[in-house]
C-alpha positions in Angstrom: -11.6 -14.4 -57.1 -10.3 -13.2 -53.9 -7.7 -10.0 -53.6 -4.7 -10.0 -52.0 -4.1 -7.3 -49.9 -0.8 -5.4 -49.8 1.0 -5.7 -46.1 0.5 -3.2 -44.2 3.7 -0.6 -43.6 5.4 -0.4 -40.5 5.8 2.8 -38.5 9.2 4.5 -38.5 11.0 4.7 -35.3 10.3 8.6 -35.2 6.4 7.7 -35.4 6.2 5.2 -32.9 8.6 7.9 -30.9 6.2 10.7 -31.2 3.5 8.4 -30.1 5.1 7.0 -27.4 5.2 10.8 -26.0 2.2 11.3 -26.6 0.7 8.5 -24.9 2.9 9.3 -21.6 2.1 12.8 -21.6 -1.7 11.9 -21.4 -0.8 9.2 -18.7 0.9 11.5 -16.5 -2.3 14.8 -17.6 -5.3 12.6 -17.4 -5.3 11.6 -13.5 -5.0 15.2 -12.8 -8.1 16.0 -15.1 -9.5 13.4 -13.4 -9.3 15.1 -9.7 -9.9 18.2 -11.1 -13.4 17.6 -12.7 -14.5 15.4 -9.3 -13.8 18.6 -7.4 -15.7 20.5 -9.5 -18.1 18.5 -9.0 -18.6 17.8 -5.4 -18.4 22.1 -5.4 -21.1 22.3 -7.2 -23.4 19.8 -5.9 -22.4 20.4 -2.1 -24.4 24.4 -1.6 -25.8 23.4 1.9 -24.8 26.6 4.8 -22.2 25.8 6.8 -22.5 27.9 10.4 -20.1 27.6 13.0 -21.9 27.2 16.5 -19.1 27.1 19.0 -15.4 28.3 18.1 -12.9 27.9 20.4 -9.3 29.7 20.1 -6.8 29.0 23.1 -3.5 31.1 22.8 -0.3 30.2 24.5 2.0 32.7 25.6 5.6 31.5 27.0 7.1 34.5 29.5 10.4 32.4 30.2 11.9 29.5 28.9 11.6 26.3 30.6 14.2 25.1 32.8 15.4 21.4 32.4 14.2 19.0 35.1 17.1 18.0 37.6 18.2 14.6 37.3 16.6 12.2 39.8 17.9 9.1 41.4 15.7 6.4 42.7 17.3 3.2 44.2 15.8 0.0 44.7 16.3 -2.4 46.9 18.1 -5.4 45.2 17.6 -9.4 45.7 19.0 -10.9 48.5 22.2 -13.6 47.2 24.0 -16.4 48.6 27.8 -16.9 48.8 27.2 -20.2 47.7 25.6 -20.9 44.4 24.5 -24.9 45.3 21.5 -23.2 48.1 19.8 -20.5 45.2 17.2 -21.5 43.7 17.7 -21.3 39.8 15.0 -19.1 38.9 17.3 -16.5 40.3 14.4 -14.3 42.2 13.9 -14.3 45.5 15.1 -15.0 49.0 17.0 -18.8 49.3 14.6 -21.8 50.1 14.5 -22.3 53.7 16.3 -25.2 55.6 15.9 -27.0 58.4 18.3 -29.6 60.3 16.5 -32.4 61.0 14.8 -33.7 64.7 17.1 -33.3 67.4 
């Protein structure tokens, strides 16, 4: 007939702890490995010469230290305004609209 098989036992907590460590440890080592061989790798493959045609090398020497810039004013010449607010225009730019006072 057909057997029964016994249930299988569960893991105690201190197994499933140890393999819980284990499986992070490999998670965190295994990228590394990863980057590793794949620079190993590209060394290996990668044997062309390298020459260096041109190299430039510019060096900068500073005798004194800078002096700070003096401060600078620059005025502007502002809008034109009325006394009265009822002859600006509302865009608020600008000379007034121009009037005139009728044919005499």
């Amino acid at each position: 007939m057909t057997e029964k098989r016994a249930p299988r036992a569960r893991a105690s907590r201190r197994e499933l702890r140890a393999w819980a460590w284990v499986a992070g440890g490999l998670a965190l080592l295994v990228p590394w490995a990863v980057v590793a061989e794949a620079q190993q790798a590209s060394a290996t493959k990668d044997k062309r010469p390298v020459v260096v045609v041109r190299r430039i090398t510019r060096r900068v020497i500073i005798t004194q230290p800078a002096k700070p810039a003096g401060v600078q004013y620059v005025y502007t010449s502002a809008p034109s305004s009325s006394s009265s607010s009822s002859s600006s225009s509302s865009s608020g730019g600008g000379a007034p609209a121009p009037t005139s006072t009728g044919g005499s």
